[in-house]
N, C-alpha and C positions, 0 to 999 in steps of 0.2 A: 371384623371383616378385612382381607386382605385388601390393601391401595396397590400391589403390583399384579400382573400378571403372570404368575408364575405355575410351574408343574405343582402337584399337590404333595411331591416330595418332596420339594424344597420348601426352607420355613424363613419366615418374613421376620427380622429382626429392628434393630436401627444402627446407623451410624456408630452410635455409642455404645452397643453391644460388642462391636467388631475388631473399635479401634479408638483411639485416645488419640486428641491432636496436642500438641504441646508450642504454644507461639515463639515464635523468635522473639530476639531480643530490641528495643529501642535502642542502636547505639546512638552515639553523640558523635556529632564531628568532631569535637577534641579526643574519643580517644581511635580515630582513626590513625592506623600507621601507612609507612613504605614498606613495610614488610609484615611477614606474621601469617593466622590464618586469612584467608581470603574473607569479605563478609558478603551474604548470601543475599542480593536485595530484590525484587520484582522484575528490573530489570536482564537480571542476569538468567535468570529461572526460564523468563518468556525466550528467550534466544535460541536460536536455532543450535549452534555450537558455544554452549556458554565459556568456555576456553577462549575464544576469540574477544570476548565480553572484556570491558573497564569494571575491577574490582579495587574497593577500599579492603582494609587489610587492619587485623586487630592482633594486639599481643598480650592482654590481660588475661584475667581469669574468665571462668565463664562455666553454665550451669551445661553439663554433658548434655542434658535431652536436647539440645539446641546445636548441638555438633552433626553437620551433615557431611555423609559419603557417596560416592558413588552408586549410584540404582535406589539410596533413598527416595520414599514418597514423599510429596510433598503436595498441601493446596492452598493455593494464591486465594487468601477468604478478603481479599479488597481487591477490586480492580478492575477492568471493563470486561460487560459482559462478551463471551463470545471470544475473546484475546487474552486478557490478564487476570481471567479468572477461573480459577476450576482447581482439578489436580493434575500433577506435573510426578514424571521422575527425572529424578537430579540425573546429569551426564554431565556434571564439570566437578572440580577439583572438591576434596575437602576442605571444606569451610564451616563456617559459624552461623546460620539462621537469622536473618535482621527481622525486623517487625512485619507485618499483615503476611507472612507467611505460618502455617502450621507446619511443625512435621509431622506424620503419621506414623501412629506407632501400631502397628497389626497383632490380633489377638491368635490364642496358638490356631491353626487349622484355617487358616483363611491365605489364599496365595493373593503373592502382591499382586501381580497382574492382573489375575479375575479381579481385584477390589478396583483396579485402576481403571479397567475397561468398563466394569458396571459402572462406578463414578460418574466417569464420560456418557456413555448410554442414558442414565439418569440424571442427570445436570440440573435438567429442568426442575426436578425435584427438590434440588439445594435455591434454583434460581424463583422458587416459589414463596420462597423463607427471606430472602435475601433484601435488606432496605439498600434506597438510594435510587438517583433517578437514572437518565438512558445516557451517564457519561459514568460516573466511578460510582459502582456498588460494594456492599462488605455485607458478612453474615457472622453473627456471633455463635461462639464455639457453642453456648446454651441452645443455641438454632439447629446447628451443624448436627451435633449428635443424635436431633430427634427424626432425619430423614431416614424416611423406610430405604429398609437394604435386606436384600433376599442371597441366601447362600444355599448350595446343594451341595452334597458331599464333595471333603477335598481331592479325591480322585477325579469326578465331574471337572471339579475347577480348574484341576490341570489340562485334562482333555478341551476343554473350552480354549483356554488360553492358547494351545496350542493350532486350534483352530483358525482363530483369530489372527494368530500370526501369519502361519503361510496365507493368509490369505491381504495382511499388510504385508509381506515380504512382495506378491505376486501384482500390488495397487504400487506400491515404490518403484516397482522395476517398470510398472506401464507408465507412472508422472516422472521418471527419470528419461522414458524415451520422450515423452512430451514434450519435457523441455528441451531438451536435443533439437528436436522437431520444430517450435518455435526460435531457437535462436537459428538454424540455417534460413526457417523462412525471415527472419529479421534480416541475416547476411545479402540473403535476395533483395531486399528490399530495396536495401542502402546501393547495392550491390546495380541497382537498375536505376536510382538516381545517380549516380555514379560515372553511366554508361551514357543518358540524356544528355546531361551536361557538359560533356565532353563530346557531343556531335556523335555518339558512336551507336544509339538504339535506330536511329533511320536513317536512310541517303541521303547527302545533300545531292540536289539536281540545279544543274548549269540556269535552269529557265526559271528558279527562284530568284527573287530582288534580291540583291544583297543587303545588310543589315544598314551597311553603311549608307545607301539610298533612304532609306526610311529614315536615319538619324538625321539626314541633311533633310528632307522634308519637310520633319517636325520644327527645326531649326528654321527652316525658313517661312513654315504657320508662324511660329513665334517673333520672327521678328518682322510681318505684316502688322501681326496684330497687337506688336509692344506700342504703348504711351508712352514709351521715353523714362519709365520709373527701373530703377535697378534689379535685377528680383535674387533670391538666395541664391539658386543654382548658378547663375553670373560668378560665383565667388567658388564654387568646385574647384579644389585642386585637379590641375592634369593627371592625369593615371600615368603613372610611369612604369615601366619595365619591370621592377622590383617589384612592384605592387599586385601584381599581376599572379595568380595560384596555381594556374595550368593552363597547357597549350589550348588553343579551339580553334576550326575549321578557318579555312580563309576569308570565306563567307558571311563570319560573325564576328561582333565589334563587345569590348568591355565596353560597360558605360556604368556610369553613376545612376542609383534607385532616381534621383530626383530628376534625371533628364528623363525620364519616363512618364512625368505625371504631368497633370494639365495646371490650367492658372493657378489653382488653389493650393499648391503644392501640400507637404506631408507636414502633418499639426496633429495636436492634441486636444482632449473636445473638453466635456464640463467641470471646470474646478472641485465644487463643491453641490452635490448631488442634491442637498438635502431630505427633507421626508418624502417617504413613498406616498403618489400622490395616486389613486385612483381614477383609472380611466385616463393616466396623465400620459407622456410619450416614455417607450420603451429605449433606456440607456443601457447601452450594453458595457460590461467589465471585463476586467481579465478571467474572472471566473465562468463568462459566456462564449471568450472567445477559445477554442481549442487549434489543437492542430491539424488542421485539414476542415474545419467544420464550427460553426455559430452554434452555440448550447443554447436555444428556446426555451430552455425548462422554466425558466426564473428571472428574466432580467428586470431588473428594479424602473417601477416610472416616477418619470419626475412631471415637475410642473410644465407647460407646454412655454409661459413664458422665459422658463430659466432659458430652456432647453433653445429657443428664437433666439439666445442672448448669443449662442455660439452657433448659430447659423451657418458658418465656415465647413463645421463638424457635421450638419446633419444629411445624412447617408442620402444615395441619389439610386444605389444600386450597382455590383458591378467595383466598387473601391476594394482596396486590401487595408483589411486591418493587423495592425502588429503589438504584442504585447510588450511597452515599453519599460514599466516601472511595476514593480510586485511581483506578482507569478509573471516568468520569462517564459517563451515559448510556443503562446499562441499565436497561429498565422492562418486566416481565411479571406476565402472573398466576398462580399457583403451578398447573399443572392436578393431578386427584386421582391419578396415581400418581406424583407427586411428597410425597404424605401421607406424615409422618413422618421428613423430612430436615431437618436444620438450616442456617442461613445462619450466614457470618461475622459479623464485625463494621464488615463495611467494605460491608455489605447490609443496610437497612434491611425490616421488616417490616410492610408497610400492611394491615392487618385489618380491611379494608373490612366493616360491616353487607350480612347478607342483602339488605337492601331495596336497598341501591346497585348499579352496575353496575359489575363491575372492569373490565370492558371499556371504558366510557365514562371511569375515570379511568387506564387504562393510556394510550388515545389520548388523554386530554388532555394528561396530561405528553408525551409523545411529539412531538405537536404545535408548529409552529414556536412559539406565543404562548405553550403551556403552558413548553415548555423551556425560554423564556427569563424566565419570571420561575421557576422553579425554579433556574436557574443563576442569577438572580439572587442567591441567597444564596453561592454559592460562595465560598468565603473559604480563606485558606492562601497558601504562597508554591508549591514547587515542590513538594509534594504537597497538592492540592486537597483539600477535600471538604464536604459540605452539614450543618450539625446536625438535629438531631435535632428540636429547636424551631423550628429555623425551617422544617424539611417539614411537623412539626404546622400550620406557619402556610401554607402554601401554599395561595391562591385557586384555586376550583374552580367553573366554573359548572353548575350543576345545573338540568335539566329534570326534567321530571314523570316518574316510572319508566317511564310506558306505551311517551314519547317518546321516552324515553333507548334502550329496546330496539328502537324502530323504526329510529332514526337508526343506530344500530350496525349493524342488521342491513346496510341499504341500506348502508353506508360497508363493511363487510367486502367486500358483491358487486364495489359498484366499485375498491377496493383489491385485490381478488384479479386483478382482469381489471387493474389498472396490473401487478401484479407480473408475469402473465402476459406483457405487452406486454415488460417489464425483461428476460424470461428468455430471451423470443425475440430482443434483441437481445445481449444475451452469447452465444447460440445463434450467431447470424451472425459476430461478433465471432472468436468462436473458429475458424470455416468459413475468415475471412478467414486466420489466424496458419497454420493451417493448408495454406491454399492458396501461399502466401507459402515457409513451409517444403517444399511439395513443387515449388515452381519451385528455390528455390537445390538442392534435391536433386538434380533434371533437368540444370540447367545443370553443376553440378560434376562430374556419370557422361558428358557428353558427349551427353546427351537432349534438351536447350531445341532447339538449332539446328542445321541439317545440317552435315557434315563437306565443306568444298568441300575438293579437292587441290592445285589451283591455288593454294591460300594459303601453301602449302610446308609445309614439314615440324617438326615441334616439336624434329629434333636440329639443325637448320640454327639456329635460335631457340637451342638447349642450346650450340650451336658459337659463335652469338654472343656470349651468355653470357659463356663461355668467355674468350671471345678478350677483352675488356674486364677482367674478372677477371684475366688475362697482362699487359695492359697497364699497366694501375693499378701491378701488384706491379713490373713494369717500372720506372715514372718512380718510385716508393717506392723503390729499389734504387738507380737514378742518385741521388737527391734526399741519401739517405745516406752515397754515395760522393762527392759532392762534398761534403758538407761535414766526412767524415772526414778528406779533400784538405786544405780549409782547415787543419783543425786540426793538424794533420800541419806544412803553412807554418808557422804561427804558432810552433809546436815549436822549428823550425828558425834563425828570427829570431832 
């Protein structure tokens, strides 16, 4: 009984009917060269342009089935499902084949492209054979050859393939205007914080306070309500002239992140998290915190007494969080049913004053010009991350509150209508991968293009097959009968 679905004139073969895989070789790193052929490893295969790819390089001897050229097949039989596994054809230099790849060697009457396409369309097929868990899988070559694979005459096969393509040529040319499409909306984007920040998305009006009123303000709550203890911000360097990234309205004053925030100023919360505690309190990480948004999915609880122990840290509602150490990059503002959770210590806590807008300094940092002097502190080798003093010291430019909440509002509209624009093209994006996936479906059930009869038969194709299959093992038979002969003479000498 047929396992595919196919027309009743095409005949259902396997793998190992069709084609013979042949593995690459195990090189060693000692005999890697600087020169030589190229060596062919997983890495380079999955690459988009494997030409741009880092290649080791060999200059020994080596068995020819293992010599790859250009528009060879080839299948990645180790490696993650979905990405580094399947079949590929080769688009980079001649090289040499390294290990967990096969080359595919095709039997007469079988077009490479049809074999590559159906491959792809039946996957599932090889990934039903395939041991190893949901990170690195492999199939052995014993596995590989026994998946069903259906062929219709080799005229069919060309007309399919040809199919297939203009209709990948016609799916490239719509994901190339896509991403067009998304990198202008990116330009927008950057392009409208750009514009905020610089006083220039809304009016400033004469009958807003100015910035510098609210700063003296704050300053002068703070020193009613100072005990006489020193606090961090006291120790701010002055902002000078140099320091300073671009001009802003008369109206608005640079200030230090930490003259912004209330007593508690800007800290880091729980050392060491330990085990997940059930029903314990929710501590958020750099993996919760995103850009523009708190990730819910998963944050880890801990015990209620660690978590008392950094009391400082735990969220009131309304604070900015910053991603200081590990993943860089997150920045939100804490909303209120997020009240009462703690952050790590590799998440910084911005306790922005009532009068400030956490919203105005989430998109500042967020912001091409804000990120990059925030990253400009960055320091570390290969785990990065920001102090603590030097976010106290992070430039902020500040408008008059009235401003600050008009400019947000108008920047959320237009930011919502970019995103809107973003989703509709991942919306298409997907319609394409989709439409793509149900062509190679059509073509492998015998759907894409009609059945002529006149193209003959798919056992006549199986009898060819065949017959070359006979012949090979034929001249392999002579080829060792004569030189058992020889050996035999020499014997006898």
């Amino acid at each position: 009984m047929s396992k595919l679905d196919i027309p009743e004139s095409w005949v259902e073969l396997t793998l190992g009917d069709v084609s013979d895989f042949k593995n690459g070789r195990a090189f060693k790193s000692t005999e890697w060269a600087k020169t030589g052929l190229p060596i062919i490893r997983i890495q380079n295969v999955n690459a988009d342009d494997p030409s741009e790819t880092e290649f080791n390089y060999f200059q020994g001897e080596y068995d020819k089935n293992i010599l790859v050229e250009y528009d060879d097949l080839l299948f990645c039989w180790s490696g993650s499902l979905g990405t580094s596994f399947g079949p590929r054809i080769w688009k980079g230099p001649t090289g040499v084949l390294n290990q967990h790849i096969f080359k595919v060697l095709l039997k007469n009457g079988i077009e490479k492209r049809f074999y590559f396409y159906q491959m792809k369309a039946n996957i599932h097929l090889v990934e039903q054979r395939a041991h190893g868990g949901v990170g690195l899988t492999h199939i052995t070559k014993s596995e590989l050859v026994q998946v069903p694979f259906a062929i219709p005459p080799l005229d069919e096969q060309n007309r399919i393939v040809v199919k297939i393509e203009a209709v990948l040529d016609k799916v490239s040319n719509i994901e190339s205007l896509l991403a067009k499409a998304e990198d202008l909306i990116l330009k927008y984007q950057n392009a409208l914080l750009q514009k905020v920040f610089r006083g220039e998305l809304v009016s400033q009006y004469s009958e807003d306070e100015p910035a510098s009123h609210l700063l003296q303000r704050i300053q002068n709550d703070r020193n009613k309500n100072s005990d006489g203890k020193k606090r961090k911000r006291d120790d701010l360097p002055p902002i000078k002239q140099e320091d300073i990234p671009f001009d802003i309205p008369k109206s608005w004053k640079w200030v230090r992140l930490a003259d912004l925030c209330d007593s508690r100023g800007i800290t880091y919360g729980v050392i060491k998290l330990g085990e997940h505690t059930p029903n314990g309190v929710p501590c958020l990480r750099t993996s919760d915190v995103r850009p523009g948004y708190i990730d819910l999915s998963g944050p880890k609880l801990i015990a209620k007494a660690l978590s008392d122990e950094y009391s400082r840290t735990i969220l009131r509602g309304g604070e900015l969080l910053v991603n200081v150490r590990g993943t860089l990059g997150g920045v939100a503002v804490v909303p209120d049913h997020c009240k009462g959770f703690n952050v790590s210590r590799e998440v910084a806590v911005v306790p922005l004053l009532d009068s400030i807008s956490n919203l105005w300094i989430q998109n500042w940092i967020l912001s091409p010009i804000g990120s990059a002097c925030l990253f400009g502190y960055v320091r570390g080798g290969v785990y990065k991350g920001i102090n603590l003093e030097d976010l106290d010291q992070l430039l902020v430019p500040l408008p008059p509150k009235e401003e600050a909440l008009r400019a947000i509002s108008e920047l959320q509209v237009r930011l919502n209508s970019a995103t809107t624009s973003i989703d509709f093209v991942k919306q298409i994006k997907s319609h394409c991968s989709l439409l793509f996936s149900s062509v190679l479906s059509s073509a492998v059930t015998g759907r894409l293009v009609p059945q002529i009869p006149t193209e003959g038969t798919p056992h006549q194709l199986f009898q060819k097959i065949t017959e070359v299959d006979l012949r090979e093992q034929g001249e392999l038979t002579s080829e060792l009968t004569m030189k058992a002969k020889g050996k035999s003479k020499r014997k006898t000498k």
